[in-house]
N, C-alpha and C positions, 0 to 999 in steps of 0.2 A: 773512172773515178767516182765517189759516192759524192752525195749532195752535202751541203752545207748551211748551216744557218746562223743568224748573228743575232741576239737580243742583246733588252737591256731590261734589270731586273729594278726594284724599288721596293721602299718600307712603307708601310701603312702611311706616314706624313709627306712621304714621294719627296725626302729633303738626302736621300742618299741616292747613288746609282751605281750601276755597274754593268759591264756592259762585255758579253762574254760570246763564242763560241760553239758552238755542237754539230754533229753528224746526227742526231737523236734529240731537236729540241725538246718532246714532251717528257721523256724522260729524265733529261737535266734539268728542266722546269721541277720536276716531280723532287728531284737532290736537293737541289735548293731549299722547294718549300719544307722538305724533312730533314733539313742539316744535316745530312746526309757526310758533307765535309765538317767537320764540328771546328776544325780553326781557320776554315775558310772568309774569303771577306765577307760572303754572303751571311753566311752563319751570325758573324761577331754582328754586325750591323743589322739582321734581321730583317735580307732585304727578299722577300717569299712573293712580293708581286711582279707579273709579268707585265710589261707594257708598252712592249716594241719586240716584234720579231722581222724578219726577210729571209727568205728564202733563196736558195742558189744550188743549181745543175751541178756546179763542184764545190767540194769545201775549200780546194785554194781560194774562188774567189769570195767563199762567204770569209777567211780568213783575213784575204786583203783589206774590205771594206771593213772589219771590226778593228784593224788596226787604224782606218782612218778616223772612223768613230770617236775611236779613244784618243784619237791625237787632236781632235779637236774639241772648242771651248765647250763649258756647261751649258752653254746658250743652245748651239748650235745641235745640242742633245735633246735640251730641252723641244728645241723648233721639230726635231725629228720626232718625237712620242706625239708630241701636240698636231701633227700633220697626220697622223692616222688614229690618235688615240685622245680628242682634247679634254673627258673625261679620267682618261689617267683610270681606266676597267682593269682590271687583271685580266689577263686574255687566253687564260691557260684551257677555260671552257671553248675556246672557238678553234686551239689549234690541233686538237684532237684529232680532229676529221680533217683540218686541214694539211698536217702533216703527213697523212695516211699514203698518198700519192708517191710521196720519198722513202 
């Protein structure tokens, strides 16, 4: 089975989120920031920064955990960016190389 990954995207004021899926994050990073989907949510809300990823050996399990993700509170999201990310960086320069391995 191929690898999985879970982000969560945001807009320059980091007051939207969204929180999605891929087999190919820097790639779909790349969709995003070029609305690439043009009636997509990311698109309409203009949400082009990266600021949480996780990686995973299958995409089942990066799928399971984006479903908990989303099922829980804005806090609880929040607490997860701020636990690797308490700057709120766009992360798209770091996971380049780091994805390279999947």
């Amino acid at each position: 089975m191929k690898p999985g990954f879970i982000y969560i995207m945001t807009n320059k004021k980091n007051t939207t989120l969204y929180t999605g899926v891929t087999s190919n994050l820097f790639k779909r990073v790349q969709e995003h920031k070029e609305k690439f989907h043009q009636q997509s949510f990311t698109s309409r809300y203009n949400l082009k920064k990266l600021v949480y990823w996780e990686s995973f050996h299958e995409i089942g399990d990066a799928i399971y955990q984006e479903k908990q993700i989303k099922a829980d509170s804005r806090q609880k999201k929040l607490d997860i960016i701020n636990s690797i990310n308490p700057e709120w960086e766009d992360l798209i320069d770091n996971i380049k190389h780091s994805t390279d391995a999947y």
